[in-house]
C-alpha positions in Angstrom: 125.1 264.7 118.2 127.6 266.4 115.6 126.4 268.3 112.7 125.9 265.8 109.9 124.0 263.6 112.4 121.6 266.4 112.8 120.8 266.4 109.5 120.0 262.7 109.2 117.3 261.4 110.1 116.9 258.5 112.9 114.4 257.3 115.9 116.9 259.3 118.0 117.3 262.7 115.7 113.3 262.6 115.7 113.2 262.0 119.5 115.6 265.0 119.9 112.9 267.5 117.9 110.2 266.3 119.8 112.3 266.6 122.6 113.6 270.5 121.9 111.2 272.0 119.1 107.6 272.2 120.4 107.7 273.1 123.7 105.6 276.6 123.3 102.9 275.5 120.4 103.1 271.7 122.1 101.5 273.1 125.6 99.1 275.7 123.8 96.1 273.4 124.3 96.3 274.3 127.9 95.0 277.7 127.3 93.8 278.7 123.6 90.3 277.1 123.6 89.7 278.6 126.9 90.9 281.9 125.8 88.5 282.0 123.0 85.4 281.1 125.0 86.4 283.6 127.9 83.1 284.5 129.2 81.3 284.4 126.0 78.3 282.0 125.6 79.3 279.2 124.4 78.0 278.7 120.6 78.3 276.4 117.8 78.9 279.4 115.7 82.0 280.4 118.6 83.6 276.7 119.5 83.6 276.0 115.4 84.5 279.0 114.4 87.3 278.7 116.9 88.2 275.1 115.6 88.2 276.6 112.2 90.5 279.6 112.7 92.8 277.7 115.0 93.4 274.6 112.0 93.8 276.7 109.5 96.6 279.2 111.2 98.4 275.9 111.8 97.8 275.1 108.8 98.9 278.4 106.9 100.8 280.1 109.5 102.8 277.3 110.8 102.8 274.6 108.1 103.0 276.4 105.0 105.2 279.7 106.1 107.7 277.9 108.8 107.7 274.2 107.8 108.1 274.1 104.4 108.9 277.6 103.4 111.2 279.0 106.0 113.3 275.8 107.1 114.8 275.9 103.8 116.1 279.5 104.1 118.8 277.7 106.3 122.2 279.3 106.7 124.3 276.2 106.5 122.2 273.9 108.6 121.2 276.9 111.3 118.5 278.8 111.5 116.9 282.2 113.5 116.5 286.1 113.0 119.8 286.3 112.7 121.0 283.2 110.9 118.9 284.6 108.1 120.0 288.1 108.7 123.4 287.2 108.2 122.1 285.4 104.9 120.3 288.3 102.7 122.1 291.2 104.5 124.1 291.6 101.6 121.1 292.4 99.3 119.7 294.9 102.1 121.9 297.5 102.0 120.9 298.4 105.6 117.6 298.1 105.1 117.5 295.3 107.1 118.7 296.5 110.4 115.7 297.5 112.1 113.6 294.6 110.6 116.4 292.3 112.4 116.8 294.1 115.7 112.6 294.5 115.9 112.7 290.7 115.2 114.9 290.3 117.7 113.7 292.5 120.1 110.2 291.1 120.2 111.1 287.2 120.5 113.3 288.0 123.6 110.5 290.4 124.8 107.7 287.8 124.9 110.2 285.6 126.1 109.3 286.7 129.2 105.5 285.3 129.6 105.6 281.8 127.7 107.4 279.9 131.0 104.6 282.0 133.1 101.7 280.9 131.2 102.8 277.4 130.4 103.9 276.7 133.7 100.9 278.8 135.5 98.5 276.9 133.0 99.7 273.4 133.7 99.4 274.5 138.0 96.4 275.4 138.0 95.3 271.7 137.1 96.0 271.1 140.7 92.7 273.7 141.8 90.3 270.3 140.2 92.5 268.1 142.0 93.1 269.6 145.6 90.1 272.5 145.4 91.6 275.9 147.0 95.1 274.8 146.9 97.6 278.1 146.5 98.9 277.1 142.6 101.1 280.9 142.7 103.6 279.7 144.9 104.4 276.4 143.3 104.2 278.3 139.7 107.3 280.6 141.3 108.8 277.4 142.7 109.2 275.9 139.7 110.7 278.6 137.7 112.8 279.5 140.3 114.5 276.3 139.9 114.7 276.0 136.4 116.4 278.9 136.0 118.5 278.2 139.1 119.6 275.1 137.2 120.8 276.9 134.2 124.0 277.2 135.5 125.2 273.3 135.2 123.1 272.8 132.0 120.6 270.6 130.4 123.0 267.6 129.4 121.9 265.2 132.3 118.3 265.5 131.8 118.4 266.2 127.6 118.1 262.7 127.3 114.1 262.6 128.9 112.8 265.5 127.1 111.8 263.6 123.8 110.3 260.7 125.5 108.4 263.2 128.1 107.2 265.2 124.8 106.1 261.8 123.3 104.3 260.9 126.4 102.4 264.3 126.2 101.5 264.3 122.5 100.6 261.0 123.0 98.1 262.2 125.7 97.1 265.4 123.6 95.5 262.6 120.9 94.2 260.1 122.9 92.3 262.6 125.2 91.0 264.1 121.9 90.3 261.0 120.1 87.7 259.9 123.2 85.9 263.1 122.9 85.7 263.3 119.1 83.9 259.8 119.6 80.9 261.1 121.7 80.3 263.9 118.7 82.2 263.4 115.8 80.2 266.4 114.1 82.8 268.4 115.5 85.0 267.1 112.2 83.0 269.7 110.1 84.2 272.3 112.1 87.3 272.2 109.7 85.5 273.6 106.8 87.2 276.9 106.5 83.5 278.5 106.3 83.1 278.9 109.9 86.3 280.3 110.6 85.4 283.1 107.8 81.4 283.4 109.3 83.4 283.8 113.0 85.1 286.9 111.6 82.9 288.0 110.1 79.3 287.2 111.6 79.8 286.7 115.2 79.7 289.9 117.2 83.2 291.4 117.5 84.7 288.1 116.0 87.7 289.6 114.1 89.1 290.1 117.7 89.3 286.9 118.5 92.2 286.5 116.1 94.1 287.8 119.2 93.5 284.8 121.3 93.6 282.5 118.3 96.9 283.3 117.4 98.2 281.9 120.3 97.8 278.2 118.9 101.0 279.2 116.8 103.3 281.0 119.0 105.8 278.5 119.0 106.0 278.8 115.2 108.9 281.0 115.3 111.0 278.4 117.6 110.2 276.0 115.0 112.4 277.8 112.7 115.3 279.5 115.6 115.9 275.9 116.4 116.6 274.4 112.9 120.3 274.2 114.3 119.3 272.1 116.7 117.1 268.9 114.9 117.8 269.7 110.9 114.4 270.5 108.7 114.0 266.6 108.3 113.6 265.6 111.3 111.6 268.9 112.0 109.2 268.4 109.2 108.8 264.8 109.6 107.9 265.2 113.7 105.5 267.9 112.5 102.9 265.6 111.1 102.5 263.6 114.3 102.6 266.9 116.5 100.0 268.6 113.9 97.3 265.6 114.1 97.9 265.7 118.2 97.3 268.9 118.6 94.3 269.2 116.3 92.7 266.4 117.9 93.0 267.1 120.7 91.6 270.8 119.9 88.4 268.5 118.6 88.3 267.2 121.8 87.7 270.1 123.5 85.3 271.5 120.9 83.5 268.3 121.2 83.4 268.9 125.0 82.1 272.2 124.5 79.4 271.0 122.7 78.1 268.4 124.6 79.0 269.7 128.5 75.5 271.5 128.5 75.9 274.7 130.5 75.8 278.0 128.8 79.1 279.5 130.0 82.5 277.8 130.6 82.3 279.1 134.7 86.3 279.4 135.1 86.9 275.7 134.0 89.8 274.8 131.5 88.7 272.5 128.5 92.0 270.8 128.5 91.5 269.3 132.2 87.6 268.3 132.0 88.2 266.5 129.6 90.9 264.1 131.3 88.8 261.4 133.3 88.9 262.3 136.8 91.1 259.3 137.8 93.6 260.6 135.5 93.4 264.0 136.6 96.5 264.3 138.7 98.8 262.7 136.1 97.6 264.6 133.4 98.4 267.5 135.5 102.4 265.9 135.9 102.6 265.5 132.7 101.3 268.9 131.8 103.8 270.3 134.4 106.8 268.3 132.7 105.5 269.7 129.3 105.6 273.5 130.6 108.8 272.9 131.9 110.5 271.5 128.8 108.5 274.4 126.6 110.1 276.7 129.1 113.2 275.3 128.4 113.8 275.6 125.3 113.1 279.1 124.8 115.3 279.8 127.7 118.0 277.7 125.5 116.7 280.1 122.7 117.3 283.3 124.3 121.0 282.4 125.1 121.5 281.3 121.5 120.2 284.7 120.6 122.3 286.7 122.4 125.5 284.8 121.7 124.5 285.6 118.1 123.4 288.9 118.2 126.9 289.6 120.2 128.9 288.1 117.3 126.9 290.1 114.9 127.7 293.5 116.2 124.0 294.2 118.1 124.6 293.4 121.5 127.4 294.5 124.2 129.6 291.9 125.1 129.0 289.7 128.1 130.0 287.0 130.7 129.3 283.7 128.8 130.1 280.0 129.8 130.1 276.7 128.3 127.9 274.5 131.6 128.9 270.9 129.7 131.1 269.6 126.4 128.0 269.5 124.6 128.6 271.6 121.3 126.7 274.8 121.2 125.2 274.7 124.8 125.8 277.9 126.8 124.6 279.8 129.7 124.7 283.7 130.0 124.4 284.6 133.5 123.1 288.2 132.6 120.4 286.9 130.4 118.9 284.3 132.7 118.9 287.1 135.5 116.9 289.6 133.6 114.5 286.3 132.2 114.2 285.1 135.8 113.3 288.5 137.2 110.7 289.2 134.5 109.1 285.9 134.8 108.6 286.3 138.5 106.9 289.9 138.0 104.6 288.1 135.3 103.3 285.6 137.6 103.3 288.1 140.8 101.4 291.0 138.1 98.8 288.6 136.5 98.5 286.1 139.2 97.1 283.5 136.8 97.2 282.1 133.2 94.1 283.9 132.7 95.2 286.8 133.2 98.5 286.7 130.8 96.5 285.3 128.1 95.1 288.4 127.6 98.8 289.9 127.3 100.5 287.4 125.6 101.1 286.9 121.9 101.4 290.3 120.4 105.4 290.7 120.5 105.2 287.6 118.1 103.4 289.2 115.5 105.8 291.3 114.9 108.2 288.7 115.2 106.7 287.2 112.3 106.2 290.2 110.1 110.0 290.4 110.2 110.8 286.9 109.6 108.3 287.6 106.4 110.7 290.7 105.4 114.0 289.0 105.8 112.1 286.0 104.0 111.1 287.9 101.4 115.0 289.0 100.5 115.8 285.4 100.7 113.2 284.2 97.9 114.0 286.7 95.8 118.2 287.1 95.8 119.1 283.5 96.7 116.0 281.0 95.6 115.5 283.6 92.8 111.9 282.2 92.6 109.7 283.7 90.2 109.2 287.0 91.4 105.0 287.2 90.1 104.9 283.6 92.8 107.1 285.5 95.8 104.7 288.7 96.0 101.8 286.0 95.8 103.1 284.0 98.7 104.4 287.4 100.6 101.1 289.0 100.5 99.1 286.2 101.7 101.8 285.7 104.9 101.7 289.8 105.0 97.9 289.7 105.2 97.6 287.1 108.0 100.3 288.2 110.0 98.9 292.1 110.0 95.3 291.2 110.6 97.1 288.9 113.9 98.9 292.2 114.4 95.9 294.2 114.2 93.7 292.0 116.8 96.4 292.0 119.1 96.6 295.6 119.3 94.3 295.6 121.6 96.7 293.8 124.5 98.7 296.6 124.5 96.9 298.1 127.3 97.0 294.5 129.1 101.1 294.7 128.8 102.3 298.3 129.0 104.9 297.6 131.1 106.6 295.4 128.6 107.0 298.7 126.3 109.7 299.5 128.6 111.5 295.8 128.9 110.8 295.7 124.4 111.9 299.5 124.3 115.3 298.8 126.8 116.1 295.8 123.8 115.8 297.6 121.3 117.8 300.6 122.1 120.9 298.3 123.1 120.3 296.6 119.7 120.1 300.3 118.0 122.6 301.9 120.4 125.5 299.6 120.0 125.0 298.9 116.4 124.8 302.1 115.5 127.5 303.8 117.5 129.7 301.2 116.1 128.7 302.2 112.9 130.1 305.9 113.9 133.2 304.5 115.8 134.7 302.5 112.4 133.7 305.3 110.4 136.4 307.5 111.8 139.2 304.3 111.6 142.7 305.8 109.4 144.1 302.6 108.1 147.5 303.0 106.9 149.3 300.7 104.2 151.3 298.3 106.8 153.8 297.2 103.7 155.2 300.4 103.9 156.1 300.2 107.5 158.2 297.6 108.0 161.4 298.8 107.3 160.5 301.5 110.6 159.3 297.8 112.0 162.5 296.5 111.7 165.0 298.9 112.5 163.2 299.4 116.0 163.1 296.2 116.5 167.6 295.9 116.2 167.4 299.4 118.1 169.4 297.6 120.9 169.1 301.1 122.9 165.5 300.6 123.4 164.4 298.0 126.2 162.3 295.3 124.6 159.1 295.2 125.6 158.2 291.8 124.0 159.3 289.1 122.5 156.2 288.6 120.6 153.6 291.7 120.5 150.2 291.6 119.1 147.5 293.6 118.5 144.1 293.0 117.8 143.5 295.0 114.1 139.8 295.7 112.6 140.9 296.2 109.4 139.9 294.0 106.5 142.4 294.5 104.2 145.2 292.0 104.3 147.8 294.5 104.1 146.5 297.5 106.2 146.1 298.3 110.3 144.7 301.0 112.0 146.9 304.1 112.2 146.1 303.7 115.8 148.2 301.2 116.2 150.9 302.1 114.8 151.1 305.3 117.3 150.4 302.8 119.9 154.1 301.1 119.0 156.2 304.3 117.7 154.9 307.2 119.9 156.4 307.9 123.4 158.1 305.1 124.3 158.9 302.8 121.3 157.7 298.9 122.1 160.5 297.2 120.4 159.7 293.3 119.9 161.2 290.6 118.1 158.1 290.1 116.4 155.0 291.8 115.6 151.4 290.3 115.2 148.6 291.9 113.9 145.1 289.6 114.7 142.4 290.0 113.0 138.6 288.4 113.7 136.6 288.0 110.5 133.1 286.9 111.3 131.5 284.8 108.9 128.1 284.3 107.4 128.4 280.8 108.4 127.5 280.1 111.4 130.2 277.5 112.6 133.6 278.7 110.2 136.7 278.1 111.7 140.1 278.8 110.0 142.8 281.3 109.5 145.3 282.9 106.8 148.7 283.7 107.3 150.1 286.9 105.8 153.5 287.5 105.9 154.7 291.2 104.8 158.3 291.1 106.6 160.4 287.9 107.0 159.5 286.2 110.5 159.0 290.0 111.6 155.9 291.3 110.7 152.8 288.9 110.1 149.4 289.1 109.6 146.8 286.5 110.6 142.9 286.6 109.8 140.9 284.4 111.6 137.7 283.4 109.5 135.2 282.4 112.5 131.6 281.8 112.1 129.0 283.6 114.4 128.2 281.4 116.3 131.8 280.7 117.3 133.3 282.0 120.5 135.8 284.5 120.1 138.8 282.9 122.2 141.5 285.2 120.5 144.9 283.6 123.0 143.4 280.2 122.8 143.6 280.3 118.7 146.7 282.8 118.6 148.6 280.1 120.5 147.3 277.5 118.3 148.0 278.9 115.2 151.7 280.1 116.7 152.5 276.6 117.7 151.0 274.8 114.4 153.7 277.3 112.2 156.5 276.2 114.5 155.6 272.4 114.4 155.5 273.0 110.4 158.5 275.0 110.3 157.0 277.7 108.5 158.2 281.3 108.7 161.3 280.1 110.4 159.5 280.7 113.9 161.2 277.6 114.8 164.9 278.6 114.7 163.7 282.0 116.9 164.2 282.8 120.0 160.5 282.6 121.9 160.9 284.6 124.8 160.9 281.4 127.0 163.6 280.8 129.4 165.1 278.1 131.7 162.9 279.6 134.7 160.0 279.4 132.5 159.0 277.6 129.8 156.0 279.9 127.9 156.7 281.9 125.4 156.9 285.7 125.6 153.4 286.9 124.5 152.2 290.1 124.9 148.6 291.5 123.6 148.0 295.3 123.2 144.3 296.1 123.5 143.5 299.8 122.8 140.6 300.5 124.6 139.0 304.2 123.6 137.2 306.7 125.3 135.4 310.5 124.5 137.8 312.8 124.0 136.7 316.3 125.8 137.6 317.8 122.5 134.1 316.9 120.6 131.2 318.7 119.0 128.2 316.4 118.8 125.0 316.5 116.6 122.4 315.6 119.6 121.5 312.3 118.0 125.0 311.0 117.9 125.5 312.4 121.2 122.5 310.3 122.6 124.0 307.5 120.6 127.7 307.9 121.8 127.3 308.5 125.3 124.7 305.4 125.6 127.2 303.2 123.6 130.1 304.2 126.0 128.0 303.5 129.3 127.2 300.0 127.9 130.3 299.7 126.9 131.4 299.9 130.5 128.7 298.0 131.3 129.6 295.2 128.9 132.2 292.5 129.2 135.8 293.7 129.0 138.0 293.4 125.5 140.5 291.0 127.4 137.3 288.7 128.9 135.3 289.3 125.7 138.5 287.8 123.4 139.3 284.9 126.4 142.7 286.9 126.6 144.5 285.9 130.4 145.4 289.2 132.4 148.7 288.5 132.6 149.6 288.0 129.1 147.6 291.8 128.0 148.4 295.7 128.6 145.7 297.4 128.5 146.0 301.2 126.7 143.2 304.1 126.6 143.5 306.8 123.4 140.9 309.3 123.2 137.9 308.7 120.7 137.5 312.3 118.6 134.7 312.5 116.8 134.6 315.9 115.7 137.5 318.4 117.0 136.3 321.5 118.2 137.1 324.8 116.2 140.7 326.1 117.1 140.1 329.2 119.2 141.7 332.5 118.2 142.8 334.2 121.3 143.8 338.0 121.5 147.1 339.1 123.7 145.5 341.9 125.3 148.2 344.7 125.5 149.0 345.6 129.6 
């Protein structure tokens, strides 16, 4: 499906959302009522009051904020953290940074314990079907295997999540709608009254809001997929998803009400209410639900990383394209360190139970940065009155904080994720930052007034030719400037005389999918300059497009490339290529204030960590010499040595 299709809006584009959208807040029947009863006694003021809070944070929370507000603060169809980053950074004068990486940070983070908990959740079904059967094992089983399957990607089986989620929303109502039937008082447990006399009257109520907030967790996936579906298709697929999962949250209330025993005893509203002959399928289907959630956050975390790479937060690594479908990838790294914390979930909590307690409180921070980036979008580019924006931005900024506030508590339920959240965010920070110092010490030089030196080493017919073609990859912006780096690189020790010199530069965009490129010529079919405008969401493959470009200026016989010798010869046919890539390292001759020694030194490990300039850039070995120059930060003061007289 291309990217107008997307956008338009069809029986197939709506099975498509359903299909990729609403995985995580789809399967959060299967544990929020039961999280809110816990082993509380079960009370009309609790199960309504519960209702209440959980319609109206779909309602506010979900509706209101992501549906119809944040969908339309879409950069050019996408969506995400970073989409919208890359849309109001402009107007943030760095403010933004640590909003974004935070946002970022935390999304990955919890990333971790949705496929446990969904999956874990729709298991432990089984233990009403077959009593006493061991639900871990086929929990670890089955992510095991979805992430095992990463590799070859989703394309074969894309095509049966949208009629699998339609088959479970389907179930989520009808399940609901029986229940309703048998006490259809449970309606009135919408009135926003009880959600407020929960909070406030029932005994420690505001801290519920901790377990009620998981009935939106999925809301920020609603808006990181936008790409994906288009806000049509997303807003029109809401309704039906909305009135499922609020029914069928009445049905379980309803139960509640009317099961007569005080305390819940360990049982799961979701699976007492399915008739006992239905049991086992409702369990499948639950499975297949989990599954899909878990799949397209999985999909989601990829698509993170490929963007947070092309923005500058996040070392470069191995990335591959499983099937032709646009925009699908797999990042090997990524679904190692996601498989490996998954497993250590379910082996740590052992059940659903368990992780419910933990799970939701990276989100709300999630949120609260999506409501700061937001709140630079409504006011610089919907310019919206700015009395109505700190109406709207307050409300969001109240809800989210009091979720914020009741989750604190789960801290001490997930102290070992400090150290997974606190490892993302300092490779965020880390290689943002360091960059920041790196390009601050770049000497561009005015290239114009080379190329007369250009030339004249390029006829010096006593110096071997190293290329027919050399090019180097140049960070500078300016049409007509390069790094003084480079030109060392050509004239210093021994002169790289070449027919031709290229200079490549990678603009990234603040479009997501840009893909084009200028042609600056500052010496007659000797020196040229090319930018290549590419959208962040776009792989970097630097030969693939140099090659491209090279042979579309020869087929048009511009430059007069086409009358030039290429390098190519009878025994072979390519043409003489040749990238430069100047890789840096830390000079010994450096004085560092500690924190940009912490910050250096980190950046340089995960730099050798990280993905290698010629993989990162899809340059071929062969075609690319690689050369190190020393990185000095801050020289050392010269040392004034006395002779000492013998």
């Amino acid at each position: 499906m291309n990217k107008s299709t997307i956008q338009k809006v069809s029986a197939a584009s709506l099975l498509v959302a359903l299909g990729i959208i609403y995985g995580d807040i789809g399967t959060s029947p299967l544990y929020v009522m039961k999280a809110i009863i816990g082993q509380r006694e079960i009370s009309k003021l609790l199960v309504y009051g519960g209702i209440s809070c959980i319609f109206w944070t779909l309602t506010f929370q979900t509706t209101f904020k992501y549906i119809l507000l944040t969908l339309s603060a879409d950069n050019h169809g996408e969506g995400g953290v970073f989409s919208l980053y890359a849309l109001v950074k402009r107007f943030g004068k760095g403010k933004l940074i640590i909003p974004t990486i935070l946002g970022a940070t935390t999304l990955l983070a919890d990333g971790i314990i949705t496929p446990p908990i969904s999956v874990a959740s729709a298991v432990e079904g089984l233990g009403d079907v077959v009593p006493g059967i061991p639900t871990l094992p086929i929990v670890i089983i089955i992510l095991s295997g979805l992430f095992f399957f990463q590799r070859f990607g989703t394309q074969k089986v894309g095509f049966f999540f949208g009629p699998a989620m339609v088959v479970w929303f389907s179930m989520l109502f009808v399940l609901g709608f029986v229940q309703i039937l048998d006490h259809p008082a449970i309606l009135t447990a919408l009135n926003p009254k009880y959600a407020y006399q929960l909070l406030v009257e029932y005994p420690h109520g505001f801290w519920l809001l901790g377990a009620v907030f998981l009935c939106t967790t999925g809301a920020e996936a609603l808006y990181s997929d936008l790409g994906h579906c288009g806000k049509k298709n997303i807003r029109i697929t809401w309704i039906f998803v909305k009135i499922a999962l609020v029914v069928n949250y009445l049905g379980q209330a309803s139960w509640l009400m009317t099961q007569g025993n005080t305390f819940l005893q360990g049982r799961n509203p979701f699976y007492t209410i399915m008739p006992q002959w239905f049991l086992f399928s409702g369990v499948i289907i639950a499975t297949f639900a989990a599954i899909i959630a878990s799949q397209a956050l999985i999909s989601g975390s990829y698509t993170l990383i490929n963007e947070a790479m092309s923005l500058n937060f996040w070392p470069r690594v191995a990335m591959r394209n499983p099937t032709n479908l646009k925009g699908q990838i797999y990042i090997p790294s990524v679904n190692t360190i996601l498989w490996a914390g998954c497993i250590l979930m379910i082996l740590y909590f052992k059940n659903s139970s368990n992780m419910e307690a933990a799970y939701g409180f990276s989100i709300t921070i999630a949120m609260l940065m999506t409501t700061v980036l937001l709140n630079y979008y409504l006011i610089y580019i919907k310019k919206m009155n700015r009395i109505l924006i700190a109406i709207i931005i307050t409300v969001f900024g109240i809800i989210e904080i009091a979720f914020f506030v009741a989750n604190i508590v789960k801290i001490k339920e997930r102290w070992m994720f400090l150290f997974f959240e606190l490892f993302i965010f300092m490779t965020m920070y880390t290689w943002f930052f360091s960059r920041k110092i790196n390009n601050k010490f770049l000497k561009f030089t005015n290239l114009s007034a080379h190329t007369q030196q250009l030339q004249e080493l390029s006829n010096d017919m006593s110096i071997p030719k190293y290329s027919t073609h050399l090019i180097y990859l140049s960070k500078a912006d300016r049409n007509y400037e390069v790094e003084e780096k480079i030109l060392k690189s050509i004239f210093s020790k021994k002169p790289k005389r070449a027919d031709v010199y290229w200079f490549f530069h990678i603009n990234r965009t603040n479009d997501p999918f840009t893909l084009n490129y200028e042609v600056i010529e500052l010496l007659d079919d000797k020196v040229i300059k090319i930018v290549l405008n590419i959208g962040f969401r776009i792989q970097p493959k630097v030969e693939l497009y140099f090659k491209k470009i090279v042979q579309n200026l020869v087929k048009n016989k511009e430059l007069n490339l086409h009358i030039r010798p290429d390098g190519s010869t009878k025994y072979n046919t390519e043409p003489d290529f040749k990238f430069i890539i100047l890789e840096k390292f830390l000079s010994v001759e450096n004085e560092f204030a500690v924190k940009d020694a912490l910050l250096l030194n980190s950046y340089y490990m995960l730099k050798n960590w990280s993905l290698s300039d010629t993989k990162a850039f899809g340059l071929d070995k062969s075609d690319v010499e690689i050369e190190e120059i020393p990185f000095v930060y801050q020289p050392i003061q010269k040392l004034e040595l006395e002779r000492k007289e013998i």
